[in-house]
Structure formats: C-alpha cells, structure tokens
Short mmCIF file of the C-alpha atoms (twelve columns), coordinates in Angstrom:
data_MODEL
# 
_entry.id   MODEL 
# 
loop_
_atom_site.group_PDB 
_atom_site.id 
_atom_site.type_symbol 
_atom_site.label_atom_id 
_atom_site.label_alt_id 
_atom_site.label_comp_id 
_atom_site.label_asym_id 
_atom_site.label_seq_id 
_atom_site.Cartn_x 
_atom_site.Cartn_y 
_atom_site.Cartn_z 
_atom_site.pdbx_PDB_model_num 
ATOM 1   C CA . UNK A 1   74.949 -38.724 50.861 1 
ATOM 2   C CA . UNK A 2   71.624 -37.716 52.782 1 
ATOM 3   C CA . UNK A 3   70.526 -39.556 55.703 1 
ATOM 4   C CA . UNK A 4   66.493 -38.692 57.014 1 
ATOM 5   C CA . UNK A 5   66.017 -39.597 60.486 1 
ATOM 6   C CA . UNK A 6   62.403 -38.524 60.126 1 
ATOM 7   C CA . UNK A 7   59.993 -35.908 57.850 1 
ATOM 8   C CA . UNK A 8   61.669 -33.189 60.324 1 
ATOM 9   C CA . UNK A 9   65.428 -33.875 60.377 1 
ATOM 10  C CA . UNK A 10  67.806 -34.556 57.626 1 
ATOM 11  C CA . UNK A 11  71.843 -35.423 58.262 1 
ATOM 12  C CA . UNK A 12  73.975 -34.593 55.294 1 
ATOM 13  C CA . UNK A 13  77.478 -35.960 54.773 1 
ATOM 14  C CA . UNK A 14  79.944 -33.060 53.595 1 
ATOM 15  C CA . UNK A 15  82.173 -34.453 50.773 1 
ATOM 16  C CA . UNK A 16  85.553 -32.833 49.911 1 
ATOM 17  C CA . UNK A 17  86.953 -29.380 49.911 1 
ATOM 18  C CA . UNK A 18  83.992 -28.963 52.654 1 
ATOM 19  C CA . UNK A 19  85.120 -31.556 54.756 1 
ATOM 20  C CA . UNK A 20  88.729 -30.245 55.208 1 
ATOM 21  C CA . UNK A 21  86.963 -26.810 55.427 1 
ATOM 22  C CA . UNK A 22  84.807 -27.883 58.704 1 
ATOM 23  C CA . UNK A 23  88.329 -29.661 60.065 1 
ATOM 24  C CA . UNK A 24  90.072 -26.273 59.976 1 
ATOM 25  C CA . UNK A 25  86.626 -24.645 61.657 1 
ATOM 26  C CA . UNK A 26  86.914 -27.250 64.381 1 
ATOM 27  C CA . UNK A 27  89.893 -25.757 65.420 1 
ATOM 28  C CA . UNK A 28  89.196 -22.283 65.312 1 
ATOM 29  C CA . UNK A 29  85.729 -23.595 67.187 1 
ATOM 30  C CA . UNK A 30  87.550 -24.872 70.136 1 
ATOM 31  C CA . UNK A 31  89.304 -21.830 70.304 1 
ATOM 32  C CA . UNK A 32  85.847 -19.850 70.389 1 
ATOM 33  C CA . UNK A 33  84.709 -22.239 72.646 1 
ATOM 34  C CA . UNK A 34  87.750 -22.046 75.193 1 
ATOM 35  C CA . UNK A 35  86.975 -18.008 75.120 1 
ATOM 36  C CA . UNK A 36  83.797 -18.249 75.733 1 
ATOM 37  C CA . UNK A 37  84.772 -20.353 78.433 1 
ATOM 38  C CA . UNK A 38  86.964 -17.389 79.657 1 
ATOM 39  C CA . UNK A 39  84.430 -15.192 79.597 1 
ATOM 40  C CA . UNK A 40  81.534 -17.267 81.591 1 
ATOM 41  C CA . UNK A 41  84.217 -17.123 84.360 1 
ATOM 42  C CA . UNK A 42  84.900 -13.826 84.678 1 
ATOM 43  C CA . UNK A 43  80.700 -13.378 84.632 1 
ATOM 44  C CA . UNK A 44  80.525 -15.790 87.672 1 
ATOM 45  C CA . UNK A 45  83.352 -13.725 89.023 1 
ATOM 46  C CA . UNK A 46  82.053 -10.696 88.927 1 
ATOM 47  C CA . UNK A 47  78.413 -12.229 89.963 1 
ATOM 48  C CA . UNK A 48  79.666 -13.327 93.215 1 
ATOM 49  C CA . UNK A 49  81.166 -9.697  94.164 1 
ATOM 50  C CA . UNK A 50  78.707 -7.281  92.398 1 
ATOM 51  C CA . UNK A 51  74.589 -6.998  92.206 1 
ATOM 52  C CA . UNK A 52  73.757 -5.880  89.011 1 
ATOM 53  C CA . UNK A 53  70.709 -2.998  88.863 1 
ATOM 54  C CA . UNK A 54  69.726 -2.154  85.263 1 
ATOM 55  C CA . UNK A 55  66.618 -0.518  84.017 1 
ATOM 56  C CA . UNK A 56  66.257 -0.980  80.797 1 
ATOM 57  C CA . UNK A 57  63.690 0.515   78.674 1 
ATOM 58  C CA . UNK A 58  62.017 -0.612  75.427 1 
ATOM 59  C CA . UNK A 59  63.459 0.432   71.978 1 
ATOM 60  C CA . UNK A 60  67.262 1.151   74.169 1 
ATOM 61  C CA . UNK A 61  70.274 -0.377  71.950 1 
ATOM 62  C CA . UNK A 62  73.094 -1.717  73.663 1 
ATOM 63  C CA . UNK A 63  76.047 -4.345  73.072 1 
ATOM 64  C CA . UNK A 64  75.571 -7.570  74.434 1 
ATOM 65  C CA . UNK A 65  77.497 -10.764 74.955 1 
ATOM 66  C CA . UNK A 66  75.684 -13.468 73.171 1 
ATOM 67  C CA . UNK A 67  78.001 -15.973 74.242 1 
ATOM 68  C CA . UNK A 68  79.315 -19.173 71.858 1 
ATOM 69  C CA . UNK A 69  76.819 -20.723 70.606 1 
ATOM 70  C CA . UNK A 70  75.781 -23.091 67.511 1 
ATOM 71  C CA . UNK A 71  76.749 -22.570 63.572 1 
ATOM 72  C CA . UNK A 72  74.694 -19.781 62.699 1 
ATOM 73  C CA . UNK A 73  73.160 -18.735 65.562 1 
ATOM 74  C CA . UNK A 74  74.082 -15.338 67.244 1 
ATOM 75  C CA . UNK A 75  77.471 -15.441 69.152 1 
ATOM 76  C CA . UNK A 76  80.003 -12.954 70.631 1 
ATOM 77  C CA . UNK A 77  79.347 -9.420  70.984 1 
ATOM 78  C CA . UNK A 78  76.122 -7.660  69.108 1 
ATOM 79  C CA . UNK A 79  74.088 -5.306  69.258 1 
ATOM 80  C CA . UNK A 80  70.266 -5.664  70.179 1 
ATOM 81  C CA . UNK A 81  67.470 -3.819  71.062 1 
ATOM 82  C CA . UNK A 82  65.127 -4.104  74.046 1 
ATOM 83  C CA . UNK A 83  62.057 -5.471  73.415 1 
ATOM 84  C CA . UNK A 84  60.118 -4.976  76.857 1 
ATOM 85  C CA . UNK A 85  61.005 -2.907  79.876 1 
ATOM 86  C CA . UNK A 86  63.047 -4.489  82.486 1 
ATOM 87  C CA . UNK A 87  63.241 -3.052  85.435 1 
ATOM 88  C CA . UNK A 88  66.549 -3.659  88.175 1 
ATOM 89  C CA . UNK A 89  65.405 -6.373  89.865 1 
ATOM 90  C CA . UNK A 90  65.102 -8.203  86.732 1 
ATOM 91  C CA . UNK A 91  68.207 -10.124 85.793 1 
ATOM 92  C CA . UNK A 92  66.362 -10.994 82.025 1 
ATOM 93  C CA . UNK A 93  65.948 -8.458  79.310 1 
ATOM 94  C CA . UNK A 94  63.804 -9.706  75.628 1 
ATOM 95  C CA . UNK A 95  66.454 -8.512  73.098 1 
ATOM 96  C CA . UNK A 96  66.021 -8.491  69.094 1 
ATOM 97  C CA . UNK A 97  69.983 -9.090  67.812 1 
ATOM 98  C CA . UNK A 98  70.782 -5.948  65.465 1 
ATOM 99  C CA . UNK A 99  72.882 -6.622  62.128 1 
ATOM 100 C CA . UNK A 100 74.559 -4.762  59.318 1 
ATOM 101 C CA . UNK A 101 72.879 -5.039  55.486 1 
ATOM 102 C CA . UNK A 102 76.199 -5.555  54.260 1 
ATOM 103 C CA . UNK A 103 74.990 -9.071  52.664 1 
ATOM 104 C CA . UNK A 104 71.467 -8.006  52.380 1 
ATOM 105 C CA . UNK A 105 68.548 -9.545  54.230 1 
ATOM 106 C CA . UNK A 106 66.988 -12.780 54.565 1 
ATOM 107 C CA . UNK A 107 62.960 -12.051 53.674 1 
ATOM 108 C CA . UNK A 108 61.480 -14.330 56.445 1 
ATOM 109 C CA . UNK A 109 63.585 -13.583 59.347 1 
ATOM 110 C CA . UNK A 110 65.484 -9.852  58.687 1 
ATOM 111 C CA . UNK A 111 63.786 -6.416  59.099 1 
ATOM 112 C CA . UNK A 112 65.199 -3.608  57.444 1 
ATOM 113 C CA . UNK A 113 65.064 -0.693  60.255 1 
ATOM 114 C CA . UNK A 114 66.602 1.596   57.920 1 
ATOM 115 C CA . UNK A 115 69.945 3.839   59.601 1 
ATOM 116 C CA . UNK A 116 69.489 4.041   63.003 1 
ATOM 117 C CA . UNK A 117 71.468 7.616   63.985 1 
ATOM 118 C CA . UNK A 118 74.544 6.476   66.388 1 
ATOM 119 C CA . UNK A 119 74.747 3.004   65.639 1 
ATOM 120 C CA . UNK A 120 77.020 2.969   62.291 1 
ATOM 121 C CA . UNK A 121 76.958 6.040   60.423 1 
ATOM 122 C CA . UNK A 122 75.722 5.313   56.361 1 
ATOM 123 C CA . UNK A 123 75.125 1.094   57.311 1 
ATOM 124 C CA . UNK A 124 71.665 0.112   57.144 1 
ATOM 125 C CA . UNK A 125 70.483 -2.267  60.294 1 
ATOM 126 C CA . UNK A 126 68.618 -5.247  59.964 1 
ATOM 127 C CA . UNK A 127 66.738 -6.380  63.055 1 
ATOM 128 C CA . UNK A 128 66.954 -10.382 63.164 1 
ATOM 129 C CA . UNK A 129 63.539 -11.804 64.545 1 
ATOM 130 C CA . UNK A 130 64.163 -15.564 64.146 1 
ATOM 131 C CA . UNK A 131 66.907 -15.193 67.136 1 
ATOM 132 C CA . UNK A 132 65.224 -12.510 69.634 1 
ATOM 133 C CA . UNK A 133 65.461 -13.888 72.977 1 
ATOM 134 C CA . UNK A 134 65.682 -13.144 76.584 1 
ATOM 135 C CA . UNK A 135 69.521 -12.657 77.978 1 
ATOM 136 C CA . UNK A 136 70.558 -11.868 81.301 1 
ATOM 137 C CA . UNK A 137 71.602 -8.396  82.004 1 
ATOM 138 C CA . UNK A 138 75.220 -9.519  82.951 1 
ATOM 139 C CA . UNK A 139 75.611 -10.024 79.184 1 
ATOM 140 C CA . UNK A 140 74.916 -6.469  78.582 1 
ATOM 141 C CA . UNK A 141 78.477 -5.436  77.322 1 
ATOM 142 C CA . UNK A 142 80.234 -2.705  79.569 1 
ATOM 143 C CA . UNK A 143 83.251 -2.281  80.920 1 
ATOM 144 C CA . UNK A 144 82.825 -3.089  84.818 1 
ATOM 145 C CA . UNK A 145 82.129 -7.049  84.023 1 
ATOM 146 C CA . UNK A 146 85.934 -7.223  82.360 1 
ATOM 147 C CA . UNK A 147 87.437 -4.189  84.616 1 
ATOM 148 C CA . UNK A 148 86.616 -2.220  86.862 1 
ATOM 149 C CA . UNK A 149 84.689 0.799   85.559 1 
ATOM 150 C CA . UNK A 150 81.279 1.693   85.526 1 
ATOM 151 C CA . UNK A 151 80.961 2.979   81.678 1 
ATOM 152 C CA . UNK A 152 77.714 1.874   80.034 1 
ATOM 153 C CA . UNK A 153 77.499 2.778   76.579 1 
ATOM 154 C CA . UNK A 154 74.039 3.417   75.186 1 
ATOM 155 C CA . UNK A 155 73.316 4.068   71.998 1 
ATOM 156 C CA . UNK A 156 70.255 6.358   70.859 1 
ATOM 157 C CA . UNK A 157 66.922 4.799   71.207 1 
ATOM 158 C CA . UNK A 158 65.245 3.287   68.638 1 
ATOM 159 C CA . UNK A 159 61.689 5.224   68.137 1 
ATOM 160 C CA . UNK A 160 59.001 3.429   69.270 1 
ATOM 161 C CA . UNK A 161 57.773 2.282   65.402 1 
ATOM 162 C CA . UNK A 162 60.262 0.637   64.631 1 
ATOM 163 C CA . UNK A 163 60.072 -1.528  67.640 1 
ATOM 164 C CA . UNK A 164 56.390 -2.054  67.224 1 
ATOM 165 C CA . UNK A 165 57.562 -3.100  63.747 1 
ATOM 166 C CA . UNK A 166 60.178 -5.701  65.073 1 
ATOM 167 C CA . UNK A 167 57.068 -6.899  67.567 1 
ATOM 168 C CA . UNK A 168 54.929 -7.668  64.894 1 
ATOM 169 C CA . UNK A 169 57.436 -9.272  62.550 1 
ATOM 170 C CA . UNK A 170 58.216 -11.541 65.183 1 
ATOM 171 C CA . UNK A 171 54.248 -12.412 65.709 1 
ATOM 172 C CA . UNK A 172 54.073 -13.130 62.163 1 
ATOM 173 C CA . UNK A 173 57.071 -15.385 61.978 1 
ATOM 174 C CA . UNK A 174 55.458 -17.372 64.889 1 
ATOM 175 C CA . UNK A 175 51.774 -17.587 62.977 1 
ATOM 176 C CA . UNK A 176 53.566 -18.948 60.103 1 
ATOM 177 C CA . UNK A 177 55.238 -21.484 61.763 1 
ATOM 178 C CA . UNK A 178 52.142 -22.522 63.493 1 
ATOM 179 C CA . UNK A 179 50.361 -23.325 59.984 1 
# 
C-alpha cells in the first residue's frame, strides 16, 4: 500500500515477512541506540576534563565515530578522509566516509579510490560522497576519549588526486541535484 504525501515524499506500508523483519530490527535498534547513548556520555565526559588540539590535514585517514544515526546513513565507527585542513582550534573537520567494495559501488554516490596502502591490504575503497560531512574532532576514534591513552592511529595519507577526485565528485553530485 503506497501513501504520497506530496510529489517529494512517498510512505510505503511493509507487508509480511518484512514487517516481522523491521520488529526484530527495532530491537536490535534500541540497543544501538542505548550505545550510542553510552558513548555521547563518555564524549561529554571527557569534554568537560580534556581540550582537544588536532591538526588535521587534507587527504589524512582516520577512524571516526559517526554516531547512531538513521537506516542507511553512516553510523558507528568508519573510516573517512579529511577533506579541508583543520587546524587545533577547530573542533569541526569536512570528512568523506571511506567503505569497502565488497558489494560493489553505487554509480551516483560511490568513488572507487582504488587500494589505498595501509587501510585494508587487497580491499578496494570506495569514497561515499552523498554522506561527507563536517564531524567534530571528539569523534575522531582514539583511545584517550574511552581510556586514558594518548594513541592516535593514522593511517597513510591519501595523495592529493584522489582527494581532488572525491572534491569534484561531490560538486557534481550537488549540480545534479540542482537541475
């Protein structure tokens, strides 16, 4: 059963086997969602006793904390690449999320960067433009935000190219959405 609100939204009913699929999802949801929870706590936590100075430079991969958020957008802990220097009095970084080929690519929102040396050995890495946004730096993933150690692991940086390719990807997809 489809339900149109208006020419830009449409609501779909889920009928069946998908319907007692989403129920079981709902619960393993609101388990996500407690974690997540967990985690913005020990972020506020660690806010309130530590000032965090990163300088990160463009084309530098790290692991970051993309948080819980909705169906298929980005959550939990990915890589992504810096988009734009930001120096340590920024708390924002622009990151492009980073994802295995394993299920190939989506043509209008994935860019195949090829193997990126360090990252996973033999795995291609797509570079997902329809979710690069700007995070704060406390959601760069090291080990002094959940203990107390100072270990930042960086991953080789991604050549300058590639970046420029994820860049222009990224002004494409927004032209085409403008038309």
């Amino acid at each position: 059963m489809e339900v149109t609100k208006n020419d830009h939204f449409k609501l779909e009913q889920k009928e069946g086997n998908e319907a007692r699929k989403v129920k079981y999802d709902g619960l393993s949801s609101i388990k996500s969602q407690l974690e997540w929870i967990k985690r913005q706590l020990e972020y506020a936590s660690f806010s309130e006793k530590y000032r965090l100075r990163y300088n990160l430079k463009r084309g530098e991969i790290y692991e970051f904390d993309w948080g819980y958020n909705v169906n298929v957008e980005f959550s939990n802990r990915h890589y992504g690449v810096v988009l734009a220097d930001s120096n340590e009095y920024n708390p924002l970084v622009i990151v492009c999320p980073l994802k295995t080929n394993k299920h190939g690519a989506h043509p209008r929102s994935d860019l195949d960067l090829g193997y990126i040396p360090g990252l996973r050995e033999g795995v291609k890495t797509l570079a997902v433009i329809n979710q690069i946004r700007s995070l704060d730096k406390m959601r760069l993933y090291t080990k002094n935000a959940i203990a107390e150690n100072d270990e930042i692991v960086v991953i080789p940086v991604l050549d300058q190219d590639k970046v420029s390719l994820i860049l222009a990807a990224y002004q494409t997809l927004l032209y085409e959405t403008c038309e």
